[in-house]
PASEBA-1860 file (N, C-alpha, C; in nm, 3 decimals):
! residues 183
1> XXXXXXXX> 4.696/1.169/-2.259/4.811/1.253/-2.284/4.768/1.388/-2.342 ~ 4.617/1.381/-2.381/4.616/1.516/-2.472/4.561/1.627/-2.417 ~ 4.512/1.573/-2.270/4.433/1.614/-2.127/4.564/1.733/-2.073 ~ 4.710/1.642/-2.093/4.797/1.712/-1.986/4.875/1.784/-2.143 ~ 4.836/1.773/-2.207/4.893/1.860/-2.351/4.853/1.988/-2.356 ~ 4.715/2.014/-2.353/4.633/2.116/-2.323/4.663/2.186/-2.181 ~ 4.622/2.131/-2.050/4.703/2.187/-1.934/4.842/2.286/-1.976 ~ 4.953/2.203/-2.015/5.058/2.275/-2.034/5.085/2.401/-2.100
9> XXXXXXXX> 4.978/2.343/-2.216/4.976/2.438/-2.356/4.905/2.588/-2.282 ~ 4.775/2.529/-2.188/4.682/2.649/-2.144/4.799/2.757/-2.062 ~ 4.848/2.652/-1.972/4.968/2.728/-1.873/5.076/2.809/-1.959 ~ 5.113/2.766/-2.051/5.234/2.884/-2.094/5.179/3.002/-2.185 ~ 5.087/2.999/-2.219/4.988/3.106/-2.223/4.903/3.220/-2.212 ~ 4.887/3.143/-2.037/4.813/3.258/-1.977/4.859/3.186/-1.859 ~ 4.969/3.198/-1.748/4.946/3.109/-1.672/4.890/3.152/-1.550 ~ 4.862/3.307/-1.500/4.773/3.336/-1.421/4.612/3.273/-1.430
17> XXXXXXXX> 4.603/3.329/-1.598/4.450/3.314/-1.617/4.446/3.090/-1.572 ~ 4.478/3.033/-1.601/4.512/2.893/-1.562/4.541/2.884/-1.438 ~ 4.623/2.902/-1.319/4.606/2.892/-1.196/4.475/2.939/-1.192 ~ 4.389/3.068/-1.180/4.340/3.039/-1.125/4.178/3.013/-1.154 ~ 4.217/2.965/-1.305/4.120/2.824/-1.361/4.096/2.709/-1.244 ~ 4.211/2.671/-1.251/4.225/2.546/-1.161/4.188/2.592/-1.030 ~ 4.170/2.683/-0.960/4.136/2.697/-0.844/3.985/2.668/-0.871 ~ 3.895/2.687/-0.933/3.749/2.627/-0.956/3.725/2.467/-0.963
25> XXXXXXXX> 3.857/2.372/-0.941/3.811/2.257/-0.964/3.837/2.175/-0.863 ~ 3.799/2.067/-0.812/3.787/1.962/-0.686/3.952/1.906/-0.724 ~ 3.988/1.869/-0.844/4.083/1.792/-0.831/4.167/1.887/-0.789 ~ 4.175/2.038/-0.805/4.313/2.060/-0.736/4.343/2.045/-0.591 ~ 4.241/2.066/-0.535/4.178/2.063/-0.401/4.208/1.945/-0.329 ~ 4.154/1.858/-0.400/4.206/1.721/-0.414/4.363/1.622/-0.352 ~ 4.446/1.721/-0.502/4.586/1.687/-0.473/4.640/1.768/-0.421 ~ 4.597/1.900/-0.308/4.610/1.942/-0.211/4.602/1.859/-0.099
33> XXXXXXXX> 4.507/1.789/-0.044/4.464/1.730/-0.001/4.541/1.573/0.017 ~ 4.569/1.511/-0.068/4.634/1.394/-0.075/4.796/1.398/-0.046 ~ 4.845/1.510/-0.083/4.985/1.593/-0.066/4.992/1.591/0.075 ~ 4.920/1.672/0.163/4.927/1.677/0.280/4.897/1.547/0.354 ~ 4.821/1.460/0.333/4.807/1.335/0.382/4.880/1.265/0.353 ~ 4.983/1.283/0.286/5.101/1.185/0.252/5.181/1.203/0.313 ~ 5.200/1.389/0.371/5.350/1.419/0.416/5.293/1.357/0.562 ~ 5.169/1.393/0.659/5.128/1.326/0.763/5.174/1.160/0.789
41> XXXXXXXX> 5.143/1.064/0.677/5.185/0.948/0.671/5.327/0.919/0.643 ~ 5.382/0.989/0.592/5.558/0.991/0.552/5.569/1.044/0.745 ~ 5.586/1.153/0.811/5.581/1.159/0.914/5.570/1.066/1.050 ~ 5.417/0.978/1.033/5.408/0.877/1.115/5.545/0.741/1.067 ~ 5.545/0.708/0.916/5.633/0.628/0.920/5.747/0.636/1.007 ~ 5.800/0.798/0.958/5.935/0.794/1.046/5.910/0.778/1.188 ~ 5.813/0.793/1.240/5.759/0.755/1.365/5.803/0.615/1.423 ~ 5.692/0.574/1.360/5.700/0.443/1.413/5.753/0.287/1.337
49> XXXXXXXX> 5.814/0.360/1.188/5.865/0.280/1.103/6.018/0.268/1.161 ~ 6.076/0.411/1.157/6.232/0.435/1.170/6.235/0.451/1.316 ~ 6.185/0.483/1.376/6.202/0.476/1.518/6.222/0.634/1.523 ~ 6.162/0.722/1.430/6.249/0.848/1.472/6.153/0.938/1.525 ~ 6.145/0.973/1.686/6.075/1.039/1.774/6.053/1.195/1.725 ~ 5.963/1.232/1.690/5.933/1.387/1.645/5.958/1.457/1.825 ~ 6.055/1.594/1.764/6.083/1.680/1.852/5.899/1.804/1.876 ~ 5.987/1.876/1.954/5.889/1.998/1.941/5.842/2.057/1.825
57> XXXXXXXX> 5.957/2.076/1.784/5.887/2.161/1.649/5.826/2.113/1.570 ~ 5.848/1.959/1.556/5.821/1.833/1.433/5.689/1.823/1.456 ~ 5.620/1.875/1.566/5.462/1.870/1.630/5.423/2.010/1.580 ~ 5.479/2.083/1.640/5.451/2.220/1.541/5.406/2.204/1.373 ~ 5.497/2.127/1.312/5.484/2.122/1.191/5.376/1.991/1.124 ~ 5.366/1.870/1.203/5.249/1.850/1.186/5.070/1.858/1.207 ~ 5.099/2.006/1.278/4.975/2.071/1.315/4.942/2.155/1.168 ~ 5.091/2.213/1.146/5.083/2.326/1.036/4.981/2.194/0.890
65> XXXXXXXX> 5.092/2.109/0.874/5.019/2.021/0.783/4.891/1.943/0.769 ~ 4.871/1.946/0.881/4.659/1.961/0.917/4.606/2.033/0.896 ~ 4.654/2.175/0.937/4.551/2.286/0.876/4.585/2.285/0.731 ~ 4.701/2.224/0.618/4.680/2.282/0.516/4.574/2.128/0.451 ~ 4.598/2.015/0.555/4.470/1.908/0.463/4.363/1.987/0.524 ~ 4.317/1.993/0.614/4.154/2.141/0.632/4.175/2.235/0.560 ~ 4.261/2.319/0.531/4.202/2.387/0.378/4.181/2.320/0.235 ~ 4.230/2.205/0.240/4.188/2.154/0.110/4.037/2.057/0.113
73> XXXXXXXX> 4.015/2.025/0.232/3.894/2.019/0.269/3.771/2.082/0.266 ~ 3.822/2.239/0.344/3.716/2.303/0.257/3.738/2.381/0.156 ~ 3.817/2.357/0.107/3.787/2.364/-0.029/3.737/2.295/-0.149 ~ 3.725/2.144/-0.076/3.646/2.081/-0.153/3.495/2.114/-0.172 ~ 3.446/2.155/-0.076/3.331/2.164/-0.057/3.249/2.235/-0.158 ~ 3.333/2.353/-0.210/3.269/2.442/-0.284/3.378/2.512/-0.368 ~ 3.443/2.470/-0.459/3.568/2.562/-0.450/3.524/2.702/-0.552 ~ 3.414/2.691/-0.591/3.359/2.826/-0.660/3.293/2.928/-0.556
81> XXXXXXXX> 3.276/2.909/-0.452/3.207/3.015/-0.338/3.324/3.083/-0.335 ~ 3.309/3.191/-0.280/3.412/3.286/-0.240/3.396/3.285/-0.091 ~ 3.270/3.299/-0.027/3.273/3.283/0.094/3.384/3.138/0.151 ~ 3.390/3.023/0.091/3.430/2.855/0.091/3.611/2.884/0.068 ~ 3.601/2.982/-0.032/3.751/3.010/-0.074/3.835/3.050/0.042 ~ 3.717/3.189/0.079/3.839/3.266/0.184/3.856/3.175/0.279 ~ 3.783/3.084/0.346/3.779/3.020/0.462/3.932/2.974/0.449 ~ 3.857/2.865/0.357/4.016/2.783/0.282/4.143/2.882/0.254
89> XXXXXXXX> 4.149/2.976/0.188/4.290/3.093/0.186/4.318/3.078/0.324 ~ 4.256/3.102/0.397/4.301/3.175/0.514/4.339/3.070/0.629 ~ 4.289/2.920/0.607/4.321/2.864/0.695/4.475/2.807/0.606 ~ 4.461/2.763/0.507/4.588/2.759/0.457/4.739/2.818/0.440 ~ 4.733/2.951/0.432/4.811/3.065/0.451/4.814/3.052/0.604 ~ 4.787/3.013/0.708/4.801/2.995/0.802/4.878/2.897/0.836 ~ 4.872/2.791/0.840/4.899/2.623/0.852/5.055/2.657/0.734 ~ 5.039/2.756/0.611/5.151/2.739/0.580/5.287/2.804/0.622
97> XXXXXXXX> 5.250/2.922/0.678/5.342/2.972/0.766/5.408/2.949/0.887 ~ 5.283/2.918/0.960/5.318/2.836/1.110/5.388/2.677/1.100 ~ 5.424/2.658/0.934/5.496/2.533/0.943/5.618/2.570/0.841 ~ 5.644/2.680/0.810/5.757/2.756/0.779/5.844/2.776/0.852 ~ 5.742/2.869/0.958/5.806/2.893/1.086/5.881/2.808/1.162 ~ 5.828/2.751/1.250/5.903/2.612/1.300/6.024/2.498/1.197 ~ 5.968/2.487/1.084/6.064/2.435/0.989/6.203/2.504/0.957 ~ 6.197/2.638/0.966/6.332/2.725/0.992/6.389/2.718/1.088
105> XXXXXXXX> 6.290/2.759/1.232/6.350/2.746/1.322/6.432/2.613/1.332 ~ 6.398/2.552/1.307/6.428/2.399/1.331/6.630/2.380/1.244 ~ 6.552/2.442/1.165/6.719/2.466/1.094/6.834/2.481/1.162 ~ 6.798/2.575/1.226/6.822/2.681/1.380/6.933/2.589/1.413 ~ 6.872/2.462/1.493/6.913/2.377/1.631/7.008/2.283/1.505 ~ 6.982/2.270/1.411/7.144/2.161/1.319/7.258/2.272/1.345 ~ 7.256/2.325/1.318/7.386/2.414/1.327/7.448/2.429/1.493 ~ 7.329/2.368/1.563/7.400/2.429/1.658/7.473/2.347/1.799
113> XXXXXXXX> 7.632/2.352/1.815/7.691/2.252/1.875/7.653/2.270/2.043 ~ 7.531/2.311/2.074/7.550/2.311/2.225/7.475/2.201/2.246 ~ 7.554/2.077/2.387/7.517/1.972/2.397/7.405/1.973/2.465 ~ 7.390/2.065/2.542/7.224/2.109/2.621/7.140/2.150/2.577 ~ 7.132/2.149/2.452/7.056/2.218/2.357/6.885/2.107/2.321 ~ 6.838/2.179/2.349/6.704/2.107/2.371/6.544/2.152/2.374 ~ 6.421/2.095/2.311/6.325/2.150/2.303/6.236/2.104/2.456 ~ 6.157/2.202/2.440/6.043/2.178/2.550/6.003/2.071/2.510
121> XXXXXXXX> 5.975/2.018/2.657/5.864/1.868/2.656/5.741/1.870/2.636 ~ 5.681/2.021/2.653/5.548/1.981/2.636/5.527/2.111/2.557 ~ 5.500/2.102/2.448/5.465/2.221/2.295/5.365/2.336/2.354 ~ 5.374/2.461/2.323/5.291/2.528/2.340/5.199/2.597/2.210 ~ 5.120/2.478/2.208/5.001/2.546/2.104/4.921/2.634/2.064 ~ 4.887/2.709/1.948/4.802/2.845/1.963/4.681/2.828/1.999 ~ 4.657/2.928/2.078/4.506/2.901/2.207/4.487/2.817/2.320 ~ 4.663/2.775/2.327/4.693/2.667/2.424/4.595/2.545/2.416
129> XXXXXXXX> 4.591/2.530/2.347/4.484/2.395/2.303/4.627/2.270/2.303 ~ 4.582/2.168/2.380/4.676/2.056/2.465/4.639/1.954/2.384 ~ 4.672/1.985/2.261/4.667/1.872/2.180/4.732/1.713/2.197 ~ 4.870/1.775/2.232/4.921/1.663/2.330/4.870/1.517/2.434 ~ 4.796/1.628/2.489/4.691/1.521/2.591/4.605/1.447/2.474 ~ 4.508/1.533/2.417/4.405/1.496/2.322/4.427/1.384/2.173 ~ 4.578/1.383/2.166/4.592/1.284/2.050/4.732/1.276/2.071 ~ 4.819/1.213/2.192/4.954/1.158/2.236/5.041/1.144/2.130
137> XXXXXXXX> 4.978/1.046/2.047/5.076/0.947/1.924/5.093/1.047/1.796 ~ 4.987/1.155/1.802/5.033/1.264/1.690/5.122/1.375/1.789 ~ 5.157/1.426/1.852/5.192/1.584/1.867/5.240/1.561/1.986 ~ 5.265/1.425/2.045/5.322/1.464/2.223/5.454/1.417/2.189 ~ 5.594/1.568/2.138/5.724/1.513/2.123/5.791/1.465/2.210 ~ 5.866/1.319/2.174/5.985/1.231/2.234/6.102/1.255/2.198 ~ 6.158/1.324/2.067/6.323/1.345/2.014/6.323/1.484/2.062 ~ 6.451/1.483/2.001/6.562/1.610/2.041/6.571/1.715/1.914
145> XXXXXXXX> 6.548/1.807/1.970/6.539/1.886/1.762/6.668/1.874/1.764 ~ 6.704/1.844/1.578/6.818/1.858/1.546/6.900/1.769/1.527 ~ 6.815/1.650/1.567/6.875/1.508/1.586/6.821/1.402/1.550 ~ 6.783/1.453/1.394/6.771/1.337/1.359/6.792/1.229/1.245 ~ 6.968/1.290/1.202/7.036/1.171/1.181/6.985/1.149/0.973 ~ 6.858/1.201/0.951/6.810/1.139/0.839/6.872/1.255/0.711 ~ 6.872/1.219/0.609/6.937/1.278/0.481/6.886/1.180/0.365 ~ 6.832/1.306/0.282/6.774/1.279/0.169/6.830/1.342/0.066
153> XXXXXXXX> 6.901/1.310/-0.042/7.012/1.445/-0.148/7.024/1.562/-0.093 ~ 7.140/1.485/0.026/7.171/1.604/0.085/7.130/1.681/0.184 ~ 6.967/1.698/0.203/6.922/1.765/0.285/6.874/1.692/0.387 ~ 6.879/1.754/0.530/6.810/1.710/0.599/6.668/1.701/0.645 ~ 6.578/1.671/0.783/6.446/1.673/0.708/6.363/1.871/0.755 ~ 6.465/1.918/0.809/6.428/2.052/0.855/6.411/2.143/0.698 ~ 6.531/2.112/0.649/6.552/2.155/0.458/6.398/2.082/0.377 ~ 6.396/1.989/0.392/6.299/1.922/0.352/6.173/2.006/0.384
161> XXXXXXXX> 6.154/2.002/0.480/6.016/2.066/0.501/6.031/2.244/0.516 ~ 6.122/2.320/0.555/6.096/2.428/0.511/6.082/2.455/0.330 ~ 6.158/2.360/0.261/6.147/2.382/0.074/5.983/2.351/0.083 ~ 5.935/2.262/0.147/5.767/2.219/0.119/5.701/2.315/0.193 ~ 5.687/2.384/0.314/5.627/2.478/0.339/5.643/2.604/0.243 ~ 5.751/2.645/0.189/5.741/2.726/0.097/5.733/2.757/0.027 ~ 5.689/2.608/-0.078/5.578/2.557/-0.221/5.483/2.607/-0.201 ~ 5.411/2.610/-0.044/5.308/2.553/-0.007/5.235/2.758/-0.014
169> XXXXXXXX> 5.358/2.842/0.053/5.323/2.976/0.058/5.332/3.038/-0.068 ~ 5.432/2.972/-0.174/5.409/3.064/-0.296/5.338/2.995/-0.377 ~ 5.250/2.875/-0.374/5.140/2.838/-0.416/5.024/2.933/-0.403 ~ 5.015/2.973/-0.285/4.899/3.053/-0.196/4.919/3.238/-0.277 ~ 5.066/3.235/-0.262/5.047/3.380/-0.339/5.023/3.358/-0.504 ~ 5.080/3.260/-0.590/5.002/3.256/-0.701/4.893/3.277/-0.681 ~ 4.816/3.201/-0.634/4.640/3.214/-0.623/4.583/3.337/-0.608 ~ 4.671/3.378/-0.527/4.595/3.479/-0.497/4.588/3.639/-0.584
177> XXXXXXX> 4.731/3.595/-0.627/4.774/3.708/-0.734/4.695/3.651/-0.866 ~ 4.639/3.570/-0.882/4.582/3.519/-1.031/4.459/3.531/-0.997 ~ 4.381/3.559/-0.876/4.249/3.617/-0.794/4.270/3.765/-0.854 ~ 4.334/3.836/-0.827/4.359/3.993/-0.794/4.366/4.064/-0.955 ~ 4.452/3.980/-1.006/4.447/3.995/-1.189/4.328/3.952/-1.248 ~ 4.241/3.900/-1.223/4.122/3.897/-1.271/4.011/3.998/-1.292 ~ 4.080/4.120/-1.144/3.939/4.204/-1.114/4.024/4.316/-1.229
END
C-alpha cells in the first residue's frame, strides 16, 4: 500500500515529471500491453462466446489494437532508448488513431435507419495487406455495422471503444508533452 501511496503522492506533485518517470519502466509497458490483450480477448469472446460476428470496422479496430499491443512490445524492449521509444510512439499513435477512426465512424451506422445500410465484405487494409486471407478468424468480417444489439451502462460497443481509443490518444499526448517539458 505504501508502493501506491508514494505513486499518488509523486503524481499530484509533479505529475508531468511522473508520467514521464513511468515511461522508463517495463511495468508500464507492461499494462499497456496486457490492456490491449484483454480488449483482443474481450473481442474474440464476443466472437465466438456471444455469437457476435465483427463487422468491417470491428476488423479495422482490431488491427488498430495490435498495433497498440506492438507498441507496448517494443517498448518493452528498451523503454529508456529513445531510438526503442520513437518506434513505439509512433507505432502507437498510429494503431491509436486508426482505431478512433473507425470506432467513430462506426458510431456513424447506429444512428442510422437505412435498411441497406451495410459494410464491405472484404476490409480494405493499409498497404492492402489481405489480412483477411492471412488470419480469417481475426479480421475476415461476418456482422453488419451497427448491429450489434450489445449495451454496457448505456453505451454501446462503438461508445465503448471510441472512449478507449481516446484514453489511448491522450495517454500518448501526456507522454509526450511530459517528453517535451523535460527539455
Amino acid at each position: 500500500m505504501n508502493a501506491l501511496a508514494k505513486i499518488w503522492t509523486d503524481f499530484r506533485s509533479a505529475p508531468l515529471g511522473t508520467i514521464r518517470e513511468w515511461q522508463n519502466h517495463r511495468m508500464t509497458w507492461l499494462i499497456m500491453l496486457v490492456t490491449a490483450l484483454s480488449l483482443e480477448s474481450t473481442a474474440w469472446y464476443f466472437q465466438y462466446v456471444m455469437l457476435m460476428d465483427p463487422c468491417e470496422l470491428c476488423v479495422y479496430q482490431r488491427l488498430a489494437i495490435m498495433l497498440l499491443a506492438t507498441a507496448a512490445g517494443i517498448m518493452l524492449i528498451s523503454p529508456r532508448n529513445k531510438l526503442v521509444r520513437s518506434a513505439g510512439y509512433l507505432v502507437w499513435i498510429t494503431g491509436a488513431l486508426y482505431g478512433l477512426k473507425a470506432a467513430v465512424q462506426q458510431l456513424g451506422y447506429y444512428g442510422d435507419n437505412d435498411l441497406f445500410m451495410t459494410c464491405k465484405a472484404l476490409p480494405d487494409f493499409p498497404f492492402s495487406l489481405p489480412l483477411y486471407e492471412w488470419w480469417p478468424e481475426m479480421f475476415l468480417p461476418a456482422g453488419f455495422c451497427g448491429q450489434d444489439g450489445w449495451m454496457f451502462l448505456g453505451l454501446n460497443m462503438a461508445n465503448w471503444m471510441s472512449f478507449i481509443f481516446g484514453m489511448y490518444v491522450v495517454a500518448f499526448g501526456l507522454c509526450i508533452i511530459s517528453e517535451l517539458k523535460k527539455r
